[in-house]
VODO-350356 format. One line per 3 residues: their letters; for each residue x, y, z of C-alpha. Coordinates in pm, whole numbers, plus 50000, padded with zeros to 5 digits. Layout:
N
a = X,Y,Z  ...
This chain:
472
xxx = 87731,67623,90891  87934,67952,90936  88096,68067,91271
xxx = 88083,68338,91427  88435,68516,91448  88626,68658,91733
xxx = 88766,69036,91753  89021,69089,92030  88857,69405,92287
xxx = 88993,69761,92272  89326,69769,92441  89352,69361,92429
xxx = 89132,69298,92753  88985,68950,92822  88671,68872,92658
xxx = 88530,68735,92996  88610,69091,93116  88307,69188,92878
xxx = 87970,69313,93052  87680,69108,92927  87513,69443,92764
xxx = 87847,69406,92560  87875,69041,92492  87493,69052,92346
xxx = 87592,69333,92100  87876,69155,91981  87702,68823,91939
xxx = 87460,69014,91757  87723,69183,91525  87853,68841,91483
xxx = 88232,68964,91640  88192,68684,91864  88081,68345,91966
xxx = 87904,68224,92264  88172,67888,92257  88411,68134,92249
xxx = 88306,68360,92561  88228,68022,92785  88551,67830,92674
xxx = 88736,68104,92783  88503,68143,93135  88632,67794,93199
xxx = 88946,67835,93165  88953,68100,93378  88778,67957,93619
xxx = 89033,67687,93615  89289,67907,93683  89090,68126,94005
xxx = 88865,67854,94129  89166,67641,94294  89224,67948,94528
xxx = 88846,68072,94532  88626,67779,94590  88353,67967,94478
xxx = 88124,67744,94271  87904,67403,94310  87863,67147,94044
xxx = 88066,67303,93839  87936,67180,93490  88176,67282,93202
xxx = 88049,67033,92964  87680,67121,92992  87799,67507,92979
xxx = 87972,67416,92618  87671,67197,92499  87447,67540,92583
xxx = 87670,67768,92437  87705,67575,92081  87280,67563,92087
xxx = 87294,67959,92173  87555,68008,91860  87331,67788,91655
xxx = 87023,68043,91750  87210,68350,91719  87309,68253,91354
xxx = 86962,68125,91265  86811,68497,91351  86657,68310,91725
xxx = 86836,68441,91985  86650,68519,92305  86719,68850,92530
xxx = 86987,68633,92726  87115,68406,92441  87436,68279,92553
xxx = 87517,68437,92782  87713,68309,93092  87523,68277,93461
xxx = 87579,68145,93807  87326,68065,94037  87316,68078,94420
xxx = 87251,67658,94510  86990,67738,94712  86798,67856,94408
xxx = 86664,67513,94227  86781,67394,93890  86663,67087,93772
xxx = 86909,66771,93831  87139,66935,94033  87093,66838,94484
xxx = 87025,67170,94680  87224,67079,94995  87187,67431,95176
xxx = 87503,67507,95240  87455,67229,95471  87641,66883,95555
xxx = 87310,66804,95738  87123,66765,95384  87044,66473,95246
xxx = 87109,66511,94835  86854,66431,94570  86814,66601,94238
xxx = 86572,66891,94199  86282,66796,93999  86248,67152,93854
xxx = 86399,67478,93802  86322,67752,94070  86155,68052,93954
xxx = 86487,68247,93883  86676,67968,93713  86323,67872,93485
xxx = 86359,68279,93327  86723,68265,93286  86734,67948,93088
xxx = 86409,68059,92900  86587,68357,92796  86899,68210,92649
xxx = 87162,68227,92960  87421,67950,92995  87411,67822,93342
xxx = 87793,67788,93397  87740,67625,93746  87586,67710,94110
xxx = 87753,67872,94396  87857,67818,94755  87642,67986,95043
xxx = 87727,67918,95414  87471,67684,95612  87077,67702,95567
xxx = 87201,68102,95450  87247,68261,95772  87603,68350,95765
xxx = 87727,68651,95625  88034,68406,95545  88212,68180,95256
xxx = 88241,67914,95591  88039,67643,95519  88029,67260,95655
xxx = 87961,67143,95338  88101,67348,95066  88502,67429,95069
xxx = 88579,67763,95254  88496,68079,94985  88765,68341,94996
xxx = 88750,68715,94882  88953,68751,94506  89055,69107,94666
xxx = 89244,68921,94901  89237,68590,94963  89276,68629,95385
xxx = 88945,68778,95369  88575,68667,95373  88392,68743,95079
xxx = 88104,68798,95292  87739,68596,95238  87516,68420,95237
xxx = 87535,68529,94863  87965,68447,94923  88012,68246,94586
xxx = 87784,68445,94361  88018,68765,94445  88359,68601,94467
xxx = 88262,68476,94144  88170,68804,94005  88408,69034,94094
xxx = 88673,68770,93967  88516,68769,93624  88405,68390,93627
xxx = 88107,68557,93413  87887,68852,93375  87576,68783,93539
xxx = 87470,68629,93896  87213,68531,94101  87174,68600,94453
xxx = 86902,68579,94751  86909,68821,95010  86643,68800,95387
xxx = 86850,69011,95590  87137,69187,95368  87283,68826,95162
xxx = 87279,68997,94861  87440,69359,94976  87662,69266,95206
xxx = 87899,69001,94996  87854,69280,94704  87997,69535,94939
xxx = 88285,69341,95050  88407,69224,94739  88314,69553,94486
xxx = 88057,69431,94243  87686,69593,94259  87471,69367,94430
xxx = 87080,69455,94398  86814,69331,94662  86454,69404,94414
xxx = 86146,69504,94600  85970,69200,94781  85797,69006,94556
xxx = 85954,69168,94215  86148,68867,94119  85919,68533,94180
xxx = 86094,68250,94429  86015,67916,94569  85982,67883,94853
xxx = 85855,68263,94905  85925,68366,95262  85951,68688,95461
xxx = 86167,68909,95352  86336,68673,95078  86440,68765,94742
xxx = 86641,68693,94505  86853,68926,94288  87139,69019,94016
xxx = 87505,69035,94118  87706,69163,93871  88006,69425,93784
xxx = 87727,69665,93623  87425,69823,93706  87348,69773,93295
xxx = 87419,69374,93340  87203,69375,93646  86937,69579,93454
xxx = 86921,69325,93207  86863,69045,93449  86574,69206,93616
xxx = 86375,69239,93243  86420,68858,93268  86377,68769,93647
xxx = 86087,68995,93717  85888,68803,93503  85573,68634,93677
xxx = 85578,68269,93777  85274,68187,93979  85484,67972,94209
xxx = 85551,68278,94445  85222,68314,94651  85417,68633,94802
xxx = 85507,68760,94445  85403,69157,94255  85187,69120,93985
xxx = 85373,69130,93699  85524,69470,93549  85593,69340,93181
xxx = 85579,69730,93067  85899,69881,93284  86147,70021,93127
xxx = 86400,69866,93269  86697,70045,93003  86823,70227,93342
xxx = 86918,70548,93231  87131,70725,93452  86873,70910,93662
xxx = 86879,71307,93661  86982,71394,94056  86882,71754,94061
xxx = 86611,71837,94266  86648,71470,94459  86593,71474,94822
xxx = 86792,71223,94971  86820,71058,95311  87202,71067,95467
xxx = 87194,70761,95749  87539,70687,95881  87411,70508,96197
xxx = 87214,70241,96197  87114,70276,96575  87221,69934,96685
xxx = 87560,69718,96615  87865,69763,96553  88006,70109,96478
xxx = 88054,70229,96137  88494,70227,96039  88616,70575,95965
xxx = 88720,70479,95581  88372,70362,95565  88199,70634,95644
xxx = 88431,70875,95495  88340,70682,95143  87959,70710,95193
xxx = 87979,71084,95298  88178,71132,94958  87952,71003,94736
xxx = 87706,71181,94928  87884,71505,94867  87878,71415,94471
xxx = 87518,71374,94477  87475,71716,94669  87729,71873,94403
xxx = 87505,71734,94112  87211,71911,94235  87030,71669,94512
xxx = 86948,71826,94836  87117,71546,95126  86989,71567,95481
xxx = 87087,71375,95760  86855,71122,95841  86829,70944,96191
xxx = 86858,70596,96250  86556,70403,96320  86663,70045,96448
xxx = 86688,69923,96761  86767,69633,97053  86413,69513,97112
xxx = 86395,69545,96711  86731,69336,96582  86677,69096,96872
xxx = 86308,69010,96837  86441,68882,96482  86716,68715,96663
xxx = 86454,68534,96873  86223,68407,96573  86506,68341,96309
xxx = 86689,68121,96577  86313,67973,96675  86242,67905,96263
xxx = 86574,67717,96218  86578,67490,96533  86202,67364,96449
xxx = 86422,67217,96172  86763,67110,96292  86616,67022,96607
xxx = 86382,66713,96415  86710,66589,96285  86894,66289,96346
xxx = 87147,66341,96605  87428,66219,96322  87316,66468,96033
xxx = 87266,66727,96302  87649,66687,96393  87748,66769,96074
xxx = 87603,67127,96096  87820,67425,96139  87938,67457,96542
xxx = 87850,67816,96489  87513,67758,96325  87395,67502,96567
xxx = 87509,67701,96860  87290,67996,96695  86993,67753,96655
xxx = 87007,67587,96996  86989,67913,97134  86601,67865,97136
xxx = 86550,67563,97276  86417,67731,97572  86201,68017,97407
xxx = 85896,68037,97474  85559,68024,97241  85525,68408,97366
xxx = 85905,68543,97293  85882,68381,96943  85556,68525,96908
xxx = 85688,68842,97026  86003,68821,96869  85826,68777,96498
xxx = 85603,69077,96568  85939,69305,96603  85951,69227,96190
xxx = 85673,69395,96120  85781,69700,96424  86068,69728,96175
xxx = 85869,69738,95872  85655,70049,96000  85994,70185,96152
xxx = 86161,70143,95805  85900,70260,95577  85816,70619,95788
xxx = 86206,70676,95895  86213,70720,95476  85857,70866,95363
xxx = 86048,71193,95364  86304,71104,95107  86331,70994,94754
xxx = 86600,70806,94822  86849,70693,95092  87190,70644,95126
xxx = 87384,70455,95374  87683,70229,95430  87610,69860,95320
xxx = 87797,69735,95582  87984,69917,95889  88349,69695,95884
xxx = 88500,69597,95545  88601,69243,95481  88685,69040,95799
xxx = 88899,68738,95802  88869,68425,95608  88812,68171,95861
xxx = 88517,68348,96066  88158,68289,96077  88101,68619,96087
xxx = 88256,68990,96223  88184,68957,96521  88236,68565,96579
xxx = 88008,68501,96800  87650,68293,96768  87546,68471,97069
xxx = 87528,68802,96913  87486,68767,96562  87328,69014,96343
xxx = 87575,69332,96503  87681,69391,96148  87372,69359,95941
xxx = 87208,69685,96124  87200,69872,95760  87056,69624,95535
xxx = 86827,69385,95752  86518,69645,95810  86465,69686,95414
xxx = 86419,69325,95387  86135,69346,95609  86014,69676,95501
xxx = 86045,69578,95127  86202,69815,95000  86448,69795,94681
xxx = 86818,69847,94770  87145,69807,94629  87520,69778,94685
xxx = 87728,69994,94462  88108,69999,94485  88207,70394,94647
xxx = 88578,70328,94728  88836,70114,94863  88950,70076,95231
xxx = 89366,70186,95258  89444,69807,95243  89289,69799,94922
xxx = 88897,69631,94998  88619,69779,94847  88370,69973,95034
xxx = 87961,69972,94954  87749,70250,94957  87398,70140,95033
xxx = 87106,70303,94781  86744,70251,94934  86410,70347,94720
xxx = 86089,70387,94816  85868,70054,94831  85831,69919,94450
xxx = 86073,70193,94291  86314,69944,94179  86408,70113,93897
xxx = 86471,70432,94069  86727,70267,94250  86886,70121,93979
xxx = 86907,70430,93784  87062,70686,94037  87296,70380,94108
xxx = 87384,70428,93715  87412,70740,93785  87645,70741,94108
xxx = 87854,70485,93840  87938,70787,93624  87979,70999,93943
xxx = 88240,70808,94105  88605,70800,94084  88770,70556,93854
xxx = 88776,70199,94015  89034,69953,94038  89129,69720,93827
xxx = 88948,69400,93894  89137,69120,94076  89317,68879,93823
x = 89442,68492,93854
C-alpha cells in the first residue's frame, strides 16, 4: 500500500510543533503521516517527560497501533474530523481499560469499563489517545502535587507549579507532547494551569461538552496552543451523549470555524478585582489592562466593572466542597485514608464538625454566586479579567497560599463562572519579568461559547508576538 510522505515545516520546525488544524491539512494533502507525527510525539516525550512527569499510562504502543489504522483511513478516502491526530486526556476522564485513581493514593485501581463522554467523541472522531494525565488528589488542588502521581512541574521553568487540577494536560501542552488536550474545570482547573503555563485553556458553558459523572459546576474542556485546535475539539466534544443528565441539548448546527470576531462596537466588562483573595501582582494586571487597551484601540468600548464576590460567598463553597469530600474520605479505611495528601485531608477534615445547617447554608452561597455572577455581567458582551492574580508559585506547594485552612484565596476570578455557567477562557497576554506567562481571563454571556472563542481568536492576532515555546 503507498505511504504517505513527510515534508520538513517552513523554517525546519518540529512536526510536533504543528497545530492540529495544520496536521489535518497535511494528512489530507498526503505531506505527512499520522506514524510519523506520533513517533516523533514519543520521542519527544521521552526526552521532556523525565523532567515533567506529566502523563499517566503512558501507552506508546497503543498510540502507534492507532496511528497506522488512522494512515490506513486517510489513504482509503475514511478519515474522520480527528483522524490521527494526537490527544491527552485528564485521568479523571474515563477511557476504557485504563484505572481512574483520582489523583489519589487512597483509590483502589480497576479498569474502566467504558469511555467517558469526552474520550467516547475523541476516539469516534479519529484522535490518537497518546496517554492520560496527572491531576492532584480527588481535583482540588490548583497543583502538579499529588500522592499518587509523581510531582508535575511547569516546562517554563521547572521550580514552578504548573498549576491544576488540569496540571498534566497543560504541562503537556505547552511542551508540545501533542496538539490537543482535555481538561475538567469546577472552580478554575482548566484556566488556571492554562494561565500559568501559556497555552489557551477553555472552560465551555455548563453542560456544552457531555461528562460522567455530571456535577455542579463541572466541565470538561480543550487545552491546547490554539484557539483553532481548541475550536476543533469542541465540534467533536460538544456532541450529545445522553450520559450527562446536566448536559445542553445538542447544537450540531454551530459554526464552530471561530473566525476572529469583529471588536468594534463590543462593550466589554474591565474586572481587575475579584473582591475577595489574594491581590492581583502588578505585572499581572499591567498585562490584562494592555490587552484591554488593544481591544479599546480596535473599536470596543471597555468599562470598569466592579467585583462581585465575596467572604460569605467563597467560604460558603469552602464549607460544602470540604463537607462533599469528607462524606467520602471520611468512609475510608483508616490505611487508604493515610495515603491521601496531608494537605487534602487536612482540607477535608475541616468539616467534621459542620453542621447539617452550615453545609446547607454553605451550598446555597453557589447559587448566591450564580445570581451575583450572571447580573455583575448582563451589562456586557463580554468580560475580561486576570485568570489568576499571582503567576506560577513554587513546585513543591499545594497551592499559593499553602495553607488547607484558607484555600480558594487564588481562585477569586475563575470560581463564580463555574457556578454561574458561563463560557470562559484562558488566553496567553504576556509574560511575567522572570519569563512566566500571564492569562487574561475572557468571560461570555451564558451559552455564547463561541463568542468567546472568537474574540479570543481575535485577541490572538491582537497580541504581541509570543515566546518561543519551552524545548527539551
Amino acid at each position: 500500500m503507498p505511504t504517505m510522505s513527510s515534508q520538513v515545516p517552513p523554517g525546519g520546525s518540529d512536526f510536533t510543533d504543528l497545530s492540529a488544524a495544520d496536521l489535518v491539512a497535511a494528512f489530507s494533502e498526503r505531506r505527512l503521516s499520522p506514524v510519523e507525527i506520533i513517533e516523533e510525539a514519543i520521542a519527544r516525550i521521552d526526552a521532556a517527560e523525565p523532567r515533567l512527569r506529566a502523563l499517566f499510562a503512558f501507552d506508546p504502543e497503543g498510540a502507534l497501533r492507532a496511528a497506522r489504522a488512522s494512515e490506513a483511513r486517510w489513504m482509503r478516502g475514511e478519515a474522520r474530523a480527528l483522524e490521527g491526530i494526537g490527544v491527552t486526556i485528564k485521568e479523571n476522564v474515563a477511557t476504557r481499560g485504563t484505572p481512574v485513581p483520582l489523583g489519589t493514593a487512597a483509590t483502589t485501581l480497576f479498569p474502566a469499563a467504558e469511555d467517558a463522554p469526552p474520550a467516547a467523541r475523541l476516539r469516534e472522531a479519529g484522535a490518537v489517545i497518546i496517554a492520560k494525565t496527572t491531576m492532584p488528589d480527588y481535583g482540588m488542588l490548583s497543583s502538579g502535587l499529588s500522592s499518587f502521581h509523581p510531582l508535575t512541574r511547569n516546562p517554563w521553568d521547572l521550580a514552578k507549579n504548573p498549576g491544576g487540577s488540569s496540571a498534566g494536560a497543560a504541562a503537556a501542552a505547552a511542551a508540545g507532547y501533542c496538539p490537543l488536550h482535555v481538561g475538567t474545570d469546577i472552580g478554575g482547573s482548566i484556566r488556571l494551569p492554562a494561565s500559568w503555563c501559556g497555552i489557551f485553556g477553555f472552560k465551555p458553558s455548563n453542560g456544552r461538552v457531555p461528562i460522567d459523572p455530571a456535577y455542579y459546576g463541572r466541565v470538561a474542556g480543550p487545552m491546547t496552543r490554539t484557539v483553532a485546535d481548541a475550536a476543533l475539539m469542541m465540534a467533536v466534544l460538544s456532541r450529545p451523549d445522553p450520559r450527562d443528565p446536566m448536559s445542553l441539548p445538542p447544537a450540531m448546527d454551530q459554526d464552530w470555524s471561530v473566525a476572529p470576531l469583529p471588536v468594534r462596537g463590543l462593550k466589554i466588562g474591565l474586572m481587575l478585582d475579584a473582591g475577595i483573595g489574594l491581590p492581583v501582582e502588578p505585572e499581572i494586571k499591567a498585562a490584562v489592562e494592555a490587552a484591554a487597551r488593544l481591544m479599546e484601540d480596535a473599536g470596543a468600548q471597555v468599562e470598569a466593572m466592579p467585583p462581585f464576590l465575596n467572604r460569605s460567598m467563597l467560604d460558603g463553597l469552602d464549607r460544602f466542597w470540604r463537607q462533599r469530600a469528607w462524606s467520602e474520605i471520611g468512609s475510608l479505611d483508616p490505611d487508604l485514608r493515610s495515603r491521601i495528601l496531608p494537605y487534602i485531608l487536612a482540607w477535608a477534615e475541616g468539616a467534621r464538625e459542620l453542621t447539617g445547617a452550615e453545609v446547607y447554608e454553605g451550598m446555597s452561597q453557589m447559587l448566591v454566586m450564580r445570581y451575583a455572577a450572571v447580573e455583575a455581567c448582563r451589562r456586557f458582551d463580554f468580560v475580561l479579567s486576570p485568570v489568576v492574580p499571582v503567576s506560577a508559585y513554587a513546585a513543591e506547594l499545594a497551592s499559593p497560599v499553602g495553607d488547607p485552612a484558607h484555600p480558594f484565596e487564588h481562585i477569586g476570578f475563575t470560581v463564580a463562572f463555574n457556578m454561574s455557567e458561563q463560557p470562559a477562557a484562558s488566553v496567553n497576554a504576556g509574560y511575567t519579568s522572570d519569563g512566566l506567562p500571564i492569562g487574561l481571563q475572557i468571560i461570555g454571556q451564558r451559552f455564547d461559547d463561541i463568542g468567546v472563542l472568537r474574540l479570543s481568536r481575535a485577541f490572538e492576532e491582537m497580541r504581541p508576538p509570543q515566546r518561543p515555546w519551552p524545548t527539551f
